[in-house]
C-alpha positions in Angstrom: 0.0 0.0 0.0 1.1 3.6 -0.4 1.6 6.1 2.1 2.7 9.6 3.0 4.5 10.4 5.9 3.4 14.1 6.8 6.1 16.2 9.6 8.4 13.4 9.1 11.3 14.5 11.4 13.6 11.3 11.2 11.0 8.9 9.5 9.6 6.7 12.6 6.6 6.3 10.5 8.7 5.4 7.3 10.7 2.9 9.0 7.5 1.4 10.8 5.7 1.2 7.4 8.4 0.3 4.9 9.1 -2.4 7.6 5.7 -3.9 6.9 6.0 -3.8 3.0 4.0 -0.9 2.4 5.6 2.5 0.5 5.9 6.0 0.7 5.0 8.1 -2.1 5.4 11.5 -0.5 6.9 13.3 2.7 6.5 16.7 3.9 9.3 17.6 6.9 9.9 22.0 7.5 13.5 21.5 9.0 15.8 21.4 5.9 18.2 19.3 8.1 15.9 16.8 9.0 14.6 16.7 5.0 18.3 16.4 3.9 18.6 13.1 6.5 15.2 11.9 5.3 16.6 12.0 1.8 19.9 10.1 2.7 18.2 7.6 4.8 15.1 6.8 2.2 15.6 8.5 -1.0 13.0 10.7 -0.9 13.1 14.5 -0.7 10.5 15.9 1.6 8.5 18.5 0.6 9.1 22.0 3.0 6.1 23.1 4.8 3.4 21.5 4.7 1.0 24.4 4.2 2.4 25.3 0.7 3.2 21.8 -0.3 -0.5 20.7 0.2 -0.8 20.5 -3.5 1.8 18.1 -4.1 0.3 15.6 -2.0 -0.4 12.6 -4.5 -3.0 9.8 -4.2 -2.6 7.2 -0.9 -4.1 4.4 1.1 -2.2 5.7 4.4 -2.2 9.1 5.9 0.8 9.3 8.9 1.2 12.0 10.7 2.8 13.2 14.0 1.9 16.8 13.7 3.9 19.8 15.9 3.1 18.8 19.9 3.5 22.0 20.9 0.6 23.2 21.1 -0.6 20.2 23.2 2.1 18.9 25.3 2.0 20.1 29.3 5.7 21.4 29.1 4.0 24.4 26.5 0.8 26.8 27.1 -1.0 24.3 25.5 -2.8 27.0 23.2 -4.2 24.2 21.4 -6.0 24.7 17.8 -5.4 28.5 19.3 -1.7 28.4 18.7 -0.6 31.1 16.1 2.7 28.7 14.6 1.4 25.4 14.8 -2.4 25.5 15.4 -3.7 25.3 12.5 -1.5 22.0 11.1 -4.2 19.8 11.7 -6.9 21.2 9.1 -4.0 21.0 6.5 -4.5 16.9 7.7 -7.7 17.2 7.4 -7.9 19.1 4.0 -5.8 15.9 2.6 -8.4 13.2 3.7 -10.8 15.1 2.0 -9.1 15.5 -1.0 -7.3 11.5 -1.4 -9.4 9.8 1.0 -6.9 7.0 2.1 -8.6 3.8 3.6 -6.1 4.6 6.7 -4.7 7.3 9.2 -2.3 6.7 12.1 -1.1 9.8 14.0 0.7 10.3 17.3 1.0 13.2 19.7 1.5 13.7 23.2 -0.7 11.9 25.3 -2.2 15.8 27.0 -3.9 15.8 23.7 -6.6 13.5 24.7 -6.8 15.3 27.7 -6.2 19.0 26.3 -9.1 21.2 27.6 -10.6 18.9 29.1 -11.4 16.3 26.6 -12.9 18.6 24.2 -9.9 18.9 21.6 -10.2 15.5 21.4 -13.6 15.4 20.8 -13.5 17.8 17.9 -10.1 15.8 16.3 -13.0 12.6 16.4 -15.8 14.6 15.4 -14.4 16.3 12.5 -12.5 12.6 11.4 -16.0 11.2 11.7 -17.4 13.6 9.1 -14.7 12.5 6.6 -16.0 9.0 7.3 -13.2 7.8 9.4 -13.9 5.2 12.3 -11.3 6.2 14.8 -9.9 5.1 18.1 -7.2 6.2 20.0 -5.2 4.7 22.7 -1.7 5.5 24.9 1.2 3.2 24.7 4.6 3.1 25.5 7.9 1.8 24.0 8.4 -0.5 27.4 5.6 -2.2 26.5 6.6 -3.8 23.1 10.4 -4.5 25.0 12.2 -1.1 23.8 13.6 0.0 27.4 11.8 3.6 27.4 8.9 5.5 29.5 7.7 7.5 26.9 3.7 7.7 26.8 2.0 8.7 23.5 -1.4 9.1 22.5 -2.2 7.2 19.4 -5.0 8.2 17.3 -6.2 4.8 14.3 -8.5 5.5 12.0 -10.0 3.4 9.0 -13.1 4.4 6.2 -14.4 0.9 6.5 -15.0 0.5 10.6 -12.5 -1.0 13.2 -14.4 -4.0 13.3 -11.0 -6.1 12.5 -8.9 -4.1 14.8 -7.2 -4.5 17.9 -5.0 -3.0 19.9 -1.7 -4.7 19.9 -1.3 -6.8 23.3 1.9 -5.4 25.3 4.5 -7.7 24.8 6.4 -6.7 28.1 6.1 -5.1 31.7 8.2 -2.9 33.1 10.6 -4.9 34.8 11.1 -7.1 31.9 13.2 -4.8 29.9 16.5 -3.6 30.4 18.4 -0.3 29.4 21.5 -3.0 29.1 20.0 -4.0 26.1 20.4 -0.9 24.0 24.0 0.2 25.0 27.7 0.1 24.2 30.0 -0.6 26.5 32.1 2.6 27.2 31.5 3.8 23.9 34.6 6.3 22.4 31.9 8.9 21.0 29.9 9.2 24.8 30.2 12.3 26.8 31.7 12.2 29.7 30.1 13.2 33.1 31.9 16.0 33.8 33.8 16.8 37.6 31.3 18.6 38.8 28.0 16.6 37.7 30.2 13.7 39.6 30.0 16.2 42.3 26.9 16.4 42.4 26.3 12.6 42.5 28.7 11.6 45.2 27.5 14.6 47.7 24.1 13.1 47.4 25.2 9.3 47.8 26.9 10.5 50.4 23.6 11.4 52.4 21.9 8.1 51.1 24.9 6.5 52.7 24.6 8.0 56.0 20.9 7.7 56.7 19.3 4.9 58.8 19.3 1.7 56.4 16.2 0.3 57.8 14.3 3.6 56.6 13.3 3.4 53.0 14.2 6.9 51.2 11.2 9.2 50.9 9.4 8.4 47.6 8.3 12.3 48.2 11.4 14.7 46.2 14.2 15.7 48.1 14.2 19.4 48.9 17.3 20.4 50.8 16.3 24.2 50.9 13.7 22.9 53.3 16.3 22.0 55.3 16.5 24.2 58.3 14.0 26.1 56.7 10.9 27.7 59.0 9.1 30.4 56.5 5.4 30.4 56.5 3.8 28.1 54.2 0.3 25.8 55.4 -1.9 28.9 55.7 -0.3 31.7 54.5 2.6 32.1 51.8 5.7 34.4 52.5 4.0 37.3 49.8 0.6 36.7 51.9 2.4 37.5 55.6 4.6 40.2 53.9 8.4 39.7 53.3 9.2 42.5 56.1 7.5 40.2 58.5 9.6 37.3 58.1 12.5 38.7 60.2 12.8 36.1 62.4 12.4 32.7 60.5 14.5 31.4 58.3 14.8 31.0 54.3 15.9 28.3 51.9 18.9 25.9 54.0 17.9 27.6 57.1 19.4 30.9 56.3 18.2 33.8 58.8 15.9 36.2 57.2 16.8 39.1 60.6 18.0 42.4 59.2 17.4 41.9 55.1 15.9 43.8 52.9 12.8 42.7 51.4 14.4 41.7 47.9 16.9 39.8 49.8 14.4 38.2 52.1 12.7 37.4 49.1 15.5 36.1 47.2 16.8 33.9 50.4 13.6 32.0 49.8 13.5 29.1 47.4 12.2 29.7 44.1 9.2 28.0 44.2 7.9 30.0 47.6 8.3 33.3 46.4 5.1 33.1 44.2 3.0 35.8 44.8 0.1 34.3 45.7 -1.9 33.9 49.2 -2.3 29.8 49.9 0.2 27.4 48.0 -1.4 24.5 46.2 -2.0 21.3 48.2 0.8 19.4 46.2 3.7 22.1 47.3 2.7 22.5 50.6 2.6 18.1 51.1 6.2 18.3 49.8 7.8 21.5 52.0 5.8 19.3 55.2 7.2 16.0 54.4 10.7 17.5 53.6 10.4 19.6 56.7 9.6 16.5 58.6 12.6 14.5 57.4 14.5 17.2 58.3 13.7 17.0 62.0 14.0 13.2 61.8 17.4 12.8 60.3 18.9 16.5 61.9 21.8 15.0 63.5 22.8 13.5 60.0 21.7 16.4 57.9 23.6 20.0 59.5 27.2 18.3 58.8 26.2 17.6 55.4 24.6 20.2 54.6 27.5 22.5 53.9 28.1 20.6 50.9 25.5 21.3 49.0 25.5 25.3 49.4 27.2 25.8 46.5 24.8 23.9 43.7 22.5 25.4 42.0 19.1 25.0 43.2 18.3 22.7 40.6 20.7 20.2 42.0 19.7 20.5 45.7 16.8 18.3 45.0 16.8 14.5 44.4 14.1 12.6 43.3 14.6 8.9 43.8 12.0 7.0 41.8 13.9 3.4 42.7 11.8 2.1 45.2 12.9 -1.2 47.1 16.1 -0.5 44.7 19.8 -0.7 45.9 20.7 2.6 47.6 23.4 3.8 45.2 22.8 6.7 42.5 25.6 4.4 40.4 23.6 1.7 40.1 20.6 3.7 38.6 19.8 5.9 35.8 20.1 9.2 36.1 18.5 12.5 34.7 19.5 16.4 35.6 16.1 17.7 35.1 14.9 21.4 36.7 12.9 19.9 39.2 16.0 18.0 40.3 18.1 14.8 39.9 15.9 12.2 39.3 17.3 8.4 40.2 15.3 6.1 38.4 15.5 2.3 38.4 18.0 0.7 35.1 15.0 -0.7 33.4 13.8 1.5 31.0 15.0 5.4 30.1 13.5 8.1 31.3 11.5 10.2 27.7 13.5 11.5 25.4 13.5 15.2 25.7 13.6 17.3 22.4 14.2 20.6 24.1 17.8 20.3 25.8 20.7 18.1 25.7 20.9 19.0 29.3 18.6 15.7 30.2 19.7 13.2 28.3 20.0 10.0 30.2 23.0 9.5 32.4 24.7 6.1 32.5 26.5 6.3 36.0 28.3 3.2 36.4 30.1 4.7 33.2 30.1 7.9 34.3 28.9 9.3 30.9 25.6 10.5 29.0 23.7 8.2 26.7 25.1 8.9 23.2 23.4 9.7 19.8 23.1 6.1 18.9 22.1 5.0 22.0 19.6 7.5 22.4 18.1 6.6 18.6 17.8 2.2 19.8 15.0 3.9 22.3 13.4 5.1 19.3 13.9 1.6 17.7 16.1 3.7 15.3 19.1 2.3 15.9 19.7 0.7 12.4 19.2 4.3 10.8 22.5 5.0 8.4 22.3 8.7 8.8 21.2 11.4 12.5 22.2 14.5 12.8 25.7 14.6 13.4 25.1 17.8 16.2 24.7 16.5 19.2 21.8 18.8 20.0 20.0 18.4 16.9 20.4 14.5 16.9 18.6 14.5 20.8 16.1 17.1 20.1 15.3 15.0 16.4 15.1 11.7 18.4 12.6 13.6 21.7 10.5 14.6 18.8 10.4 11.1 16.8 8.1 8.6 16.5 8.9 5.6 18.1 9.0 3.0 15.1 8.2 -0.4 17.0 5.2 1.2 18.5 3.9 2.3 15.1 4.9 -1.2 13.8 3.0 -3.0 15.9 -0.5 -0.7 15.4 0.5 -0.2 11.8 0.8 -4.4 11.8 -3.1 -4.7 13.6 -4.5 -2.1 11.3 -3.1 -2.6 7.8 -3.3 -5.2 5.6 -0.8 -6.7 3.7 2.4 -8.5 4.4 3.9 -9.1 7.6 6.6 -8.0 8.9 9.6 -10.5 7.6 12.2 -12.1 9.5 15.1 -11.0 7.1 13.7 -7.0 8.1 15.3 -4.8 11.1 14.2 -6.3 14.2 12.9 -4.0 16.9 15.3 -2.3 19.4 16.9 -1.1 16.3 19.6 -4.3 16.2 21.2 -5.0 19.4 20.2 -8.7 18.9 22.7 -11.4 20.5 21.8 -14.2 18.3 19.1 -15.6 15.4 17.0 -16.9 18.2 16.3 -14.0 20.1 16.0 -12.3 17.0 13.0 -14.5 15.8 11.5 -13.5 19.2 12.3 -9.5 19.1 10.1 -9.7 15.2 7.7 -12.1 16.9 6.9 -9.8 20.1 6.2 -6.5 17.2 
């Protein structure tokens, strides 16, 4: 069957399809990078943007598309259909089923878009599909689930002008625990980034706190705020704006720093970040966390003040740990680590935290190596790891592969949806080839 693969960034959707036997007859992609990669890695020049390429678009059985998330995703303003850049994209999607009517669409987005204003962008993506005479459904999957070690949630939208009555969702194929991050690295690859001294730092000031607290206590599965630490500001019924900065005189500010004697400004900025909102109650959520951390605090005092020199000098960002290991050996080496702005996050080795397109600042950490994930690494949790050509800067590789479509994912819909030949055994398998032997690849195809 022929397909087009519309915002095609590095061609999860290509691969997925192409994989299945089906081929693409037209791609649209607005980065000229990315269009120059699409065109090494498949041969086909993508049209620019989509909007003046429209036109161009030739006759298909399978619309893909994994239009801008922008306007959607939780991390934006999530302006929706309202956004001035990318809002409109989807009518341009729309426009195209109208005009070819394909027997298929698959598109993926950020799961927030089935919950965007409360359900009702949803509603009007179904609504409007509906009136082209599409059945649709739409589900949220993740990679882990079809044995690609990643936690990366996406909404999933199927949709077919002859009724779902033949489709199913693809049945995970794994849990959580059943995958590995092992499985899609190098050992001490040459091309990594190192960890640098003070990220190291960083690590072994907080181990070093882990180390020293009571073993038979499990660490709080609440984050880690050290600026609570000694800290006595206002914050259950009134906020530090609410009481007035020139009242808080004699409490104390982020670490337990005396407020006596400053100035409002520096009252204000001897508070953490995240209490100088100027608002009169604090949301439920923030004030649970400053309790609990204020709490821990009093329990673990004697093991805290000596320690807590230590961490005077990070930035804020880093005096916070989040350790999402639970039952988990109590080393930061051991797990897999992430510099986020809400903190360090510890999670367990299984899977990768989401690829982030944003910044190269999150990309996975691989401690017991004392390096970052590298591009290639990073592209297996896409199940692109086979792909000849990324982006050869760093940046643009990570922010290509936080944007992509994850190709085993859209295999195994695709695969449930389409018909037409199966995916072969002589094809990539998923988790884009780190395969041991011919057995366990028969069971990698097998489990798409």
């Amino acid at each position: 069957m022929k397909f087009v693969d519309l915002f095609a960034g590095l061609g999860g959707f290509h691969q997925a399809l192409e994989r299945l036997g089906h081929t693409c007859v037209f791609a649209s992609e607005l980065n000229s990078g990315l269009a120059d990669l699409y065109e090494k890695n498949f041969g086909i020049r993508p049209h620019g943007d989509i909007r003046e390429a429209i036109g161009d678009v030739p006759p298909h059985d399978i619309l893909c598309a994994g239009f801008p998330c922008q306007p959607f995703s939780k991390a934006g303003e999530q302006l929706g259909f309202d956004c001035p850049q990318w809002g409109d994209l989807f009518n341009y999607v729309l426009e195209i089923l109208d005009k070819h009517k394909p027997s298929y669409l698959l598109i993926e987005n950020v799961p927030n878009l089935l919950r965007h204003d409360s359900g009702k962008t949803w509603q009007k993506i179904k609504v409007r599909l509906e009136e082209l005479g599409y059945e649709v459904d739409k589900k949220k999957l993740s990679p882990f689930m079809f044995g690609v070690p990643q936690v990366r949630e996406r909404a999933i939208i199927v949709g077919s002008r002859t009724g779902l009555r033949h489709f199913s969702w693809p049945e995970p194929t794994h849990q959580l625990d059943q995958v590995s991050i092992k499985s899609v690295l190098d050992e001490n690859p040459k091309d990594a980034r190192p960890l640098g001294p003070r990220f190291i730092q960083y690590l072994e000031t907080w181990q070093s706190l882990i180390d020293a607290l009571p073993s038979d206590e499990q660490l709080p599965s609440f984050p880690i705020w050290a600026m609570e630490f000694g800290a006595t500001y206002p914050y259950l019924d009134r906020t530090p704006h609410a009481v007035g900065l020139a009242r808080l005189g004699e409490l104390t500010g982020a670490l337990g720093h005396s407020l006596k004697g400053l100035k409002n400004e520096t009252v204000k900025a001897a508070l953490p970040s995240y209490a100088r909102d100027q608002v009169l109650n604090f949301p439920d959520w923030k004030k649970n966390f400053i309790r609990q951390n204020r709490d821990f605090y009093v329990r673990h005092k004697a093991i805290i003040d000596p320690w807590l020199p230590r961490i005077m000098d990070f930035a804020p960002s880093f005096q916070k740990l989040e350790w999402n290991w639970k039952g988990g050996p109590r080393d930061l080496w051991q797990s897999v680590i992430q510099f986020r702005a809400s903190g360090i996050r510890a999670k367990r080795p299984t899977a990768a935290p989401s690829l982030v397109a944003l910044t190269t600042s999150q990309v996975p950490v691989i401690p017991w190596e004392r390096r970052y994930m590298t591009m290639r690494e990073c592209a297996r949790l896409q199940s692109m790891g086979q792909l000849k050509h990324l982006p050869e800067n760093q940046a643009a590789a990570h922010k290509a592969l936080g944007n992509a479509v994850n190709v085993d994912v859209i295999a195994a819909v695709a695969k449930a949806l389409l018909p037409g030949p199966s995916l072969q055994s002589s094809q990539e398998p998923p988790l884009g080839g780190k395969v041991q032997d011919e057995k366990t690849a028969r069971e990698l195809v097998s489990a798409a």
